[in-house]
C-alpha positions as CSV (number, residue, x, y, z in Angstrom):
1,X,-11.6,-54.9,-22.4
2,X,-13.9,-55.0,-25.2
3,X,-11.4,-56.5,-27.5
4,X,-9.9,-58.7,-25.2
5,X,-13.7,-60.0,-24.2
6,X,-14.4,-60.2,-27.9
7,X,-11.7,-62.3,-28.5
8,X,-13.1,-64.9,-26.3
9,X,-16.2,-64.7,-28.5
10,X,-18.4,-63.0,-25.9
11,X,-21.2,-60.8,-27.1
12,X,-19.9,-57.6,-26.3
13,X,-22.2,-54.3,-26.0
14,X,-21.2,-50.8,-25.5
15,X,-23.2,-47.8,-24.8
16,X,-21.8,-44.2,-24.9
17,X,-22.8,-40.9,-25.4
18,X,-20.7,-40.1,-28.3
19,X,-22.1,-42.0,-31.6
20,X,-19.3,-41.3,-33.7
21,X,-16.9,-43.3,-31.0
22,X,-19.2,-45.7,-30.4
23,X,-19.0,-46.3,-34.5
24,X,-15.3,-46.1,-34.3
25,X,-15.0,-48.8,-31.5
26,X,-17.3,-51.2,-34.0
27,X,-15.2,-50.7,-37.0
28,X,-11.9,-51.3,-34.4
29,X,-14.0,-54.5,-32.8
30,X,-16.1,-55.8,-36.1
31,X,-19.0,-57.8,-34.0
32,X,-19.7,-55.8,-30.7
33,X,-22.8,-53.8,-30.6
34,X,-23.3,-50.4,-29.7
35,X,-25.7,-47.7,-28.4
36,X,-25.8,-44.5,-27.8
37,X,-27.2,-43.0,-24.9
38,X,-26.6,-40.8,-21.8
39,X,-27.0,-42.8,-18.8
40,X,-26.9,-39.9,-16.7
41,X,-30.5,-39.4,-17.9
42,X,-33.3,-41.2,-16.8
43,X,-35.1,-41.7,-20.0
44,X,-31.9,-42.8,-21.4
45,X,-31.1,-45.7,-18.8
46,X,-34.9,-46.9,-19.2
47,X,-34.4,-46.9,-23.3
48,X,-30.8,-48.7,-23.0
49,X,-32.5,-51.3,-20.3
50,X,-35.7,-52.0,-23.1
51,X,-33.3,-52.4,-25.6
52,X,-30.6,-54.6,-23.9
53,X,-33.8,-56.6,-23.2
54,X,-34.9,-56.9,-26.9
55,X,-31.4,-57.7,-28.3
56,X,-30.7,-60.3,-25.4
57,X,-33.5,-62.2,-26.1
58,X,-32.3,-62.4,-29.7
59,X,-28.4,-63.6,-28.7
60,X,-29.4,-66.6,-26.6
61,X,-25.6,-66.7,-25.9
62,X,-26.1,-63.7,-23.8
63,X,-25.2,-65.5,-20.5
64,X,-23.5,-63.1,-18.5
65,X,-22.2,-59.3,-17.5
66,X,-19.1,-57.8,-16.7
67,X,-19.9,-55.9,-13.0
68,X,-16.9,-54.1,-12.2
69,X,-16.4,-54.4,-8.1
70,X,-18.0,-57.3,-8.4
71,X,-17.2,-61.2,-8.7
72,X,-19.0,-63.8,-9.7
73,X,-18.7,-66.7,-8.6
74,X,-22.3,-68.5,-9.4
75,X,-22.7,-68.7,-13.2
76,X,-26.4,-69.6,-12.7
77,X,-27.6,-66.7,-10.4
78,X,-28.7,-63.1,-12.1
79,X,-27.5,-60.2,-11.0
């Protein structure tokens, strides 16, 4: 998904636990950013959620997020 949603000129972030995958993904998809974390930790979910809030205000074209399970249907409404 990450190429096919880069393709389409979405900003497209990953987040793993493995750094040198995440690096390999970037070099595969030139443009998508990545970060490295465990999100079975709490420390780690709060660090990614601080971070995706930094770097999102910084790519206004940030408008929406791939849920899986879940469809959106109003572009205007967070979820």
């Amino acid at each position: 998904m990450t190429k096919q949603f880069s393709a389409l000129n979405n900003t497209v972030i990953i987040c793993g636990r493995n750094k040198e995958t995440l690096l390999q993904a970037q070099w595969q998809v030139p443009g998508i950013h990545i970060y490295t974390c465990d999100l079975s930790i709490e420390s780690d979910r709060l660090k990614l959620a601080a971070w995706l809030a930094d770097n999102l205000q910084r790519h206004q074209s940030c408008s929406s997020f791939f849920y899986p399970g879940i469809e959106r249907t109003n572009p205007t409404r967070s979820y």
